[in-house]
VMD Tcl script that draws the C-alpha trace (Angstrom):
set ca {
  {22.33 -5.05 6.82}
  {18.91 -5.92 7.16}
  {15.99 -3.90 6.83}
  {12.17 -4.00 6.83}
  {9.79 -2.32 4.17}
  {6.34 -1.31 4.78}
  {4.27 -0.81 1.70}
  {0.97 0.99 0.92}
  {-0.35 -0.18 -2.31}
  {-3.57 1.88 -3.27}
  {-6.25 2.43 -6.72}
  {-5.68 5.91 -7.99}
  {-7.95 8.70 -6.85}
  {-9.65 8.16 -10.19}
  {-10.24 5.33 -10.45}
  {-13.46 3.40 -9.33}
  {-13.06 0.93 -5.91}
  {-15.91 -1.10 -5.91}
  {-14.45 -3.38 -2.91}
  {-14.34 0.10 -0.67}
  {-17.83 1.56 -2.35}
  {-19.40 -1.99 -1.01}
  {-17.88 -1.36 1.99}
  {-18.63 2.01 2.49}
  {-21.97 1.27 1.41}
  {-22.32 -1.19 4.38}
  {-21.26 1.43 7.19}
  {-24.64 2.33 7.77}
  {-25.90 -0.72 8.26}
  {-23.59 -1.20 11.18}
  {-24.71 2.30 12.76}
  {-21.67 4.34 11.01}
  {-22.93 6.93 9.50}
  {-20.19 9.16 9.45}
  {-17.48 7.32 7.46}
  {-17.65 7.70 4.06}
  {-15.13 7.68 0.80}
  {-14.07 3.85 1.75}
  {-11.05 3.45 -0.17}
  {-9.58 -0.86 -0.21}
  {-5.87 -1.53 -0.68}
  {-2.96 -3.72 0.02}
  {-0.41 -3.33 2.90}
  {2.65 -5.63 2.51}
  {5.82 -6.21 4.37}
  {8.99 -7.42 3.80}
  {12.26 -8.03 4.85}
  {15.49 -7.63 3.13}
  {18.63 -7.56 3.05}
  {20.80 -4.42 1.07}
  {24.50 -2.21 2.05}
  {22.50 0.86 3.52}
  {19.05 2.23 3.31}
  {19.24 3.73 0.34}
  {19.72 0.32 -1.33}
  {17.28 -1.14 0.49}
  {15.07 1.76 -0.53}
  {15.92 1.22 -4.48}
  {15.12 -2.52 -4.05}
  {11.84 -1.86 -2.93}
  {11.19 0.81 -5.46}
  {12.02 -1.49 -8.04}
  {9.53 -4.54 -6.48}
  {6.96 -2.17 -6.49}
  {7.29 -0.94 -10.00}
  {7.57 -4.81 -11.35}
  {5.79 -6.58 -9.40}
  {3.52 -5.47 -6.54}
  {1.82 -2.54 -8.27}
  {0.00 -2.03 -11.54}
  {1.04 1.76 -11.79}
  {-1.37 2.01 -14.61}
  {-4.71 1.67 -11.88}
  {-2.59 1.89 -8.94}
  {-0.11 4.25 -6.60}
  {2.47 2.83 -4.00}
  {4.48 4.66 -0.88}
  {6.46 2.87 1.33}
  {8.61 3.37 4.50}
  {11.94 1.24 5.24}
  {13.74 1.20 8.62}
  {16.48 -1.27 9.59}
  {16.15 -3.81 11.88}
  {18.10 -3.67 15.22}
}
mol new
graphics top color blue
foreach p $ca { graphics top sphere $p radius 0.5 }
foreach p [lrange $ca 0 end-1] q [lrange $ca 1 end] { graphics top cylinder $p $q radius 0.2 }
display resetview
């Protein structure tokens, strides 16, 4: 079966972001004074191919924790549906 992943990659709470405090920092600027607590990330898909969605689900999981994310300065979520 095949199935696509959607994944949120994002800097812990804790930690600084100084690509979203720049950001944020630049809202005014463009007349937006009401957004605030800019927070910069990575969104990445991916396709693959696994026996049922829990597989597909512990493939991901696995990507994430080895290779897309630093869990040490970063969090991950991710959705997977299968593709029709």
């Amino acid at each position: 079966m095949k199935f696509i992943a959607e994944i949120n990659v994002m800097p812990h709470k804790a930690l600084l972001d100084p690509q979203g405090k720049a950001v944020g920092n630049s809202m005014p600027n463009l007349g937006l004074t009401t957004i605030s607590s800019v927070r910069i990330g990575k969104h990445i898909t991916m396709e693959l191919e696994a026996s049922d969605e829990n597989d597909a689900k512990g493939k991901v999981d696995i990507a994430c924790k080895k290779l897309l994310a630093n869990l040490i300065m970063e969090s991950y979520d991710f959705l997977v549906s299968e593709v029709k």
